[in-house]
DSSP file (Angstrom, degrees, kcal/mol; ACC not computed):
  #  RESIDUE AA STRUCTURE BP1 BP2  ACC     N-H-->O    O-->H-N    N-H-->O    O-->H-N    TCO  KAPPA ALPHA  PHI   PSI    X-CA   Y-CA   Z-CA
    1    1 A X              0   0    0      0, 0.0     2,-0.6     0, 0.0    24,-0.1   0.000 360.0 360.0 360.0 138.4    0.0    0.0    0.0
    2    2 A X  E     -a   25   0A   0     22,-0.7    24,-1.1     1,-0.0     2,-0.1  -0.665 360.0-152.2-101.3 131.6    1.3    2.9   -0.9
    3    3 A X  E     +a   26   0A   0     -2,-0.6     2,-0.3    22,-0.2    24,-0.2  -0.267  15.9 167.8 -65.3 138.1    2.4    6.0    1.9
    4    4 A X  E     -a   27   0A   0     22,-2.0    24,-2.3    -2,-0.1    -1,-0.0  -0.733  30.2 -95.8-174.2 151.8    2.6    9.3    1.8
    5    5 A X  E  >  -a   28   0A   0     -2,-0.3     4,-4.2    22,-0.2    24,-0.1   0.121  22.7-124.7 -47.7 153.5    3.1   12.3    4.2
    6    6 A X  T  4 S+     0   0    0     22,-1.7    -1,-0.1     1,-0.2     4,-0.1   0.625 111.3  46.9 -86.7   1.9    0.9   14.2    5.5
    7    7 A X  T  > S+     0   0    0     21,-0.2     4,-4.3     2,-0.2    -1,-0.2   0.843 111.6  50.8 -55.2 -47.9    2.6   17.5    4.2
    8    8 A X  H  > S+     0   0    0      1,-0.3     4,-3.7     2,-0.2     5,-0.5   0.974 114.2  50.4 -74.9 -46.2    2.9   16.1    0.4
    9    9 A X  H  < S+     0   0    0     -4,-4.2    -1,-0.3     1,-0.2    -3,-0.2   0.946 107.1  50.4 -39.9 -42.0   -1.1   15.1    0.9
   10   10 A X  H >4 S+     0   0    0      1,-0.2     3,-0.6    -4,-0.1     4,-0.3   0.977 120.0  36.5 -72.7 -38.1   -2.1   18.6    2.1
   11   11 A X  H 3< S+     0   0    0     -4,-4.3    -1,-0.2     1,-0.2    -2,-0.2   0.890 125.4  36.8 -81.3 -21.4   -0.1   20.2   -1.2
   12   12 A X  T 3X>S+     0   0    0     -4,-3.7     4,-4.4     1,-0.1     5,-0.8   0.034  81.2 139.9-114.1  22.8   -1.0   17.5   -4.0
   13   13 A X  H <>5S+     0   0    0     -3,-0.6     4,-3.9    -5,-0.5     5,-0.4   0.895  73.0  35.7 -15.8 -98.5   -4.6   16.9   -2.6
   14   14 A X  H  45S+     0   0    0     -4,-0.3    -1,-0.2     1,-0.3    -2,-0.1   0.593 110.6  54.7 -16.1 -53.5   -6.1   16.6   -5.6
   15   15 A X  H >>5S+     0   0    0     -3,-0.3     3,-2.5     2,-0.2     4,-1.1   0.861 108.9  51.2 -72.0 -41.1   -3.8   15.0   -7.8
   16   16 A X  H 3<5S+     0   0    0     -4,-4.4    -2,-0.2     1,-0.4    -1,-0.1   0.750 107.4  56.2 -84.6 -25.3   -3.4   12.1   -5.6
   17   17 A X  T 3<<S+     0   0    0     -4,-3.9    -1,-0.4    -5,-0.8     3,-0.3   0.810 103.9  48.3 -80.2 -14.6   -6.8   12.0   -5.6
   18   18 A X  T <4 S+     0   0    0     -3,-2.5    -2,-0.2    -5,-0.4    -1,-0.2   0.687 117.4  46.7 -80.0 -22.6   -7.2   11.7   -9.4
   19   19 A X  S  < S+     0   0    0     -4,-1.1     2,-1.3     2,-0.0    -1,-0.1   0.101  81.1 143.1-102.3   9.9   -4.7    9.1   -9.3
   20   20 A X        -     0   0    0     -3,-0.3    19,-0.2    -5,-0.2    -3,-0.1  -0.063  44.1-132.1 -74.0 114.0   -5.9    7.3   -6.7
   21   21 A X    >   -     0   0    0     -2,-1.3     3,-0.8     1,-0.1    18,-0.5  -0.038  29.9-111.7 -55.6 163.2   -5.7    3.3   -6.8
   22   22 A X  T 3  S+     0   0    0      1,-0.3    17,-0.8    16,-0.1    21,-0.1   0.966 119.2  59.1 -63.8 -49.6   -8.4    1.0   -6.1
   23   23 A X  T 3  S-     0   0    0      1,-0.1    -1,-0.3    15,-0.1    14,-0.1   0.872  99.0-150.3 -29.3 -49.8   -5.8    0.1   -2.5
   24   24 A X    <   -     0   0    0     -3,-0.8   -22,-0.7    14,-0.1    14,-0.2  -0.314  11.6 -82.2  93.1 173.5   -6.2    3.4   -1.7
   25   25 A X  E     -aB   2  37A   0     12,-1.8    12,-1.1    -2,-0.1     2,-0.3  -0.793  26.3-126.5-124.5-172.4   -3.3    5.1    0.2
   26   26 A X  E     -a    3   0A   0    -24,-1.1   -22,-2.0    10,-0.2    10,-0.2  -0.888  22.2-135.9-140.5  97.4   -2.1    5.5    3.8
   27   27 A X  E     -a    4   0A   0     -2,-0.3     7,-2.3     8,-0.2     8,-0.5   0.004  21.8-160.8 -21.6 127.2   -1.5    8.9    5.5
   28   28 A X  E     +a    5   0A   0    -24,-2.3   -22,-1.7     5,-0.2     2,-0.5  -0.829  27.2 177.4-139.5 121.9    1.3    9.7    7.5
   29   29 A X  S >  S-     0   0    0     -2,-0.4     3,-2.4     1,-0.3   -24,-0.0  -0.881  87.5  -9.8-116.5 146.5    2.7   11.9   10.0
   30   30 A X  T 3  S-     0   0    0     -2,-0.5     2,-1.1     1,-0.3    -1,-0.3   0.976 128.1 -62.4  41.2  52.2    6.5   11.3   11.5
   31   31 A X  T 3  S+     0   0    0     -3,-0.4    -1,-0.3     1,-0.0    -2,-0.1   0.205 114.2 125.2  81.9 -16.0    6.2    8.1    9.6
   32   32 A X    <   -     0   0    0     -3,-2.4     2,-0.4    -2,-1.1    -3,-0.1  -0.167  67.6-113.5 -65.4 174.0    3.1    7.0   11.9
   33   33 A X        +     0   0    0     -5,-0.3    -5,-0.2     1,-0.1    -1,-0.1  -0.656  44.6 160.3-100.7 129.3   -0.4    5.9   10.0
   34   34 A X        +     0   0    0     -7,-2.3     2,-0.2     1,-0.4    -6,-0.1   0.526  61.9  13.6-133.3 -21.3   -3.0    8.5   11.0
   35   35 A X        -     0   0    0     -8,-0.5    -1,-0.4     2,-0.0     2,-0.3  -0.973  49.6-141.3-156.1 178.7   -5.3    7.7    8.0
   36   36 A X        -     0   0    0     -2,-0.2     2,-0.2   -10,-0.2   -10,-0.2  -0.681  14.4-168.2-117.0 159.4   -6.8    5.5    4.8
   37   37 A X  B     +B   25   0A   0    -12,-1.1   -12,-1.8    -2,-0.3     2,-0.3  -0.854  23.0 162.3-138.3 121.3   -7.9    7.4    2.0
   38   38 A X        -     0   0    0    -14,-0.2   -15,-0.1    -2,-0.2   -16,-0.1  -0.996  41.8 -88.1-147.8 147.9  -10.0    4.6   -0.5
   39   39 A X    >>  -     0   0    0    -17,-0.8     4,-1.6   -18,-0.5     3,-1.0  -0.104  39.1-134.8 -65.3 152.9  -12.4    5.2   -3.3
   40   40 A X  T 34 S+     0   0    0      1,-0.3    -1,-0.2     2,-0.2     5,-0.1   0.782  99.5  41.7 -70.9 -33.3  -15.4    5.4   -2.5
   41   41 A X  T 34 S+     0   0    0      2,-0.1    -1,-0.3     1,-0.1    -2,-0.1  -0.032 113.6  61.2-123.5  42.7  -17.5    3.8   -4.1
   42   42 A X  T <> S+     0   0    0     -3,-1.0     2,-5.9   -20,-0.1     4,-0.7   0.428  88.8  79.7 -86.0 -70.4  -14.6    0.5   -4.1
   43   43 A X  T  < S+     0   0    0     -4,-1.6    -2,-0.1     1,-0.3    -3,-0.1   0.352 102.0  24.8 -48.6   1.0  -14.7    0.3   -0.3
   44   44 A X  T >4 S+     0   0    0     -2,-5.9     3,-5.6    -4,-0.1     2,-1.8   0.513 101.9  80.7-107.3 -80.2  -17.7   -1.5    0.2
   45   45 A X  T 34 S+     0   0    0      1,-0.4     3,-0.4     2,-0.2    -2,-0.2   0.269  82.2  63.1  40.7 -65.6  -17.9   -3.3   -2.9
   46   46 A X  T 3< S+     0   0    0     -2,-1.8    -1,-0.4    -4,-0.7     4,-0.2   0.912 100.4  68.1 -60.1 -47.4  -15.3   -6.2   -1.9
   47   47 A X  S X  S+     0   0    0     -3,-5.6     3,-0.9     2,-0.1     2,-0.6   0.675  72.5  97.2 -68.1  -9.1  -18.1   -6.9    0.8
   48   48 A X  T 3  S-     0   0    0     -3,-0.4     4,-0.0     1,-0.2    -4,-0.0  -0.619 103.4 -15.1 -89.3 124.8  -20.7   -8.0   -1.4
   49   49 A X  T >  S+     0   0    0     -2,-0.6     3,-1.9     2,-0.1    -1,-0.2   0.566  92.6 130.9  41.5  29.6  -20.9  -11.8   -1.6
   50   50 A X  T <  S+     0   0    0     -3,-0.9    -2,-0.1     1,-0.4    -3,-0.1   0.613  73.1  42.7 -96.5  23.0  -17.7  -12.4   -0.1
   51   51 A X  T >> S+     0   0    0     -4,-0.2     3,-1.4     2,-0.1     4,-0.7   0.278  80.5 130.0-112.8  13.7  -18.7  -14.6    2.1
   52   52 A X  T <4 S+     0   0    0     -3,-1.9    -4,-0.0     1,-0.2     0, 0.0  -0.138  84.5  19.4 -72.3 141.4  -21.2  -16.8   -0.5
   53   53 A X  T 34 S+     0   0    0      1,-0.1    -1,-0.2     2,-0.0    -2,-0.1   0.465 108.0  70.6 114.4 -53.2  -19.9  -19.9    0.3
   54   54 A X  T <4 S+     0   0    0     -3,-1.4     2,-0.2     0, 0.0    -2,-0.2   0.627  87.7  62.6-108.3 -20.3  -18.3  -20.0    3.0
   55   55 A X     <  -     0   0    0     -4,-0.7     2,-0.3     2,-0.0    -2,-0.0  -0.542  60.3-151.9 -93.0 165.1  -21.1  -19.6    5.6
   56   56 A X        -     0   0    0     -2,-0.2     2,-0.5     2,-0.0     0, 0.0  -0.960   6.3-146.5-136.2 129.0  -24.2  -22.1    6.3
   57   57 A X        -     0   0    0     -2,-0.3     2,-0.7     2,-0.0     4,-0.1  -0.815  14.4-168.0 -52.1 108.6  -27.9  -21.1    7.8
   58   58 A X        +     0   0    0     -2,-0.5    -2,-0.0     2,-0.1     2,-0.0  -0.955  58.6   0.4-109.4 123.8  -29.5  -23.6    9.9
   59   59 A X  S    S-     0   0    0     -2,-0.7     2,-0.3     3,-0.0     3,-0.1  -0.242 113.6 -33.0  94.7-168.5  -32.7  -23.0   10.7
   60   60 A X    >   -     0   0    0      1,-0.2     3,-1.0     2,-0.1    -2,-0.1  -0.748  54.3-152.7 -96.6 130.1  -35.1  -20.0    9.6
   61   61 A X  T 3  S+     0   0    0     -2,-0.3    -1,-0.2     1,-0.2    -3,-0.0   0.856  93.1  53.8 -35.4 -57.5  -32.9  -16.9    9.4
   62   62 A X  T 3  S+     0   0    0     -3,-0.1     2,-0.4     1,-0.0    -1,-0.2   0.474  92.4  94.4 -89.4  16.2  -35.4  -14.9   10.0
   63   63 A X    <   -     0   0    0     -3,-1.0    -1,-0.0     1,-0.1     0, 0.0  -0.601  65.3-142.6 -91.2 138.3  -36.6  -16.5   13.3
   64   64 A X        -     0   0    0     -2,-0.4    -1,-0.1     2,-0.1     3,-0.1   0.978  46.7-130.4 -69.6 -45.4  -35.9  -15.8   17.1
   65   65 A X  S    S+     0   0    0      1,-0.6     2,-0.3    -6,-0.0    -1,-0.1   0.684  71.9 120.5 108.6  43.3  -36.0  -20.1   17.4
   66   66 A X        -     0   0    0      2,-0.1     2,-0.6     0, 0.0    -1,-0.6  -0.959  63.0-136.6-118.8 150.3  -38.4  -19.5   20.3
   67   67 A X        +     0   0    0     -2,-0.3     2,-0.4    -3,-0.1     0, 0.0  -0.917  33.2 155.4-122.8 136.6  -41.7  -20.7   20.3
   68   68 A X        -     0   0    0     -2,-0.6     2,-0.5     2,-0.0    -2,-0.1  -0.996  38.3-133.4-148.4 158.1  -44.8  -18.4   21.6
   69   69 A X        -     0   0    0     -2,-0.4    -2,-0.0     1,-0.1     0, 0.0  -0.868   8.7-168.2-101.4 112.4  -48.3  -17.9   21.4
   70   70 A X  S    S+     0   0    0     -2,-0.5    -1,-0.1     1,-0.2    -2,-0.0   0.019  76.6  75.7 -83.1  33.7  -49.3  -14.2   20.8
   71   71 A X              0   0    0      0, 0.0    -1,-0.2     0, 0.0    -2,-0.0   0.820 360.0 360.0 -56.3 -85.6  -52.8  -15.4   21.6
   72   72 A X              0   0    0      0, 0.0    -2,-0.1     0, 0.0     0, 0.0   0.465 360.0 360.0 -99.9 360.0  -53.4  -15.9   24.5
């Protein structure tokens, strides 16, 4: 992932935002992390079916798997 200070961000905002890669990049001040910067409308994206597959349901999803009577 690629770094870059949090000076060179403040003065080439822009460009670095027209050039930004899908990774995104990673703010820095004194060499520390302080932020992600990632496209926007990437960053969710990845989340969508990536678990198909890998998970199983048992039993009805949409159920508490308690049984009561709102009767009575």
């Amino acid at each position: 992932m690629r770094k870059v200070a949090a000076a060179k961000f403040k003065e080439q905002c822009l460009s670095i935002l027209d050039h930004l890669g899908p990774e995104g990049i990673v703010v820095t001040k004194h060499g520390k992390p302080v932020a992600k910067v990632i496209p926007f409308e990437r960053a969710s994206a990845g989340l969508i079916g990536a678990l198909r597959g890998r998970i199983t349901i048992n039993g009805k999803i949409l159920s508490t798997g308690l049984a009561w009577d709102a009767g009575g």
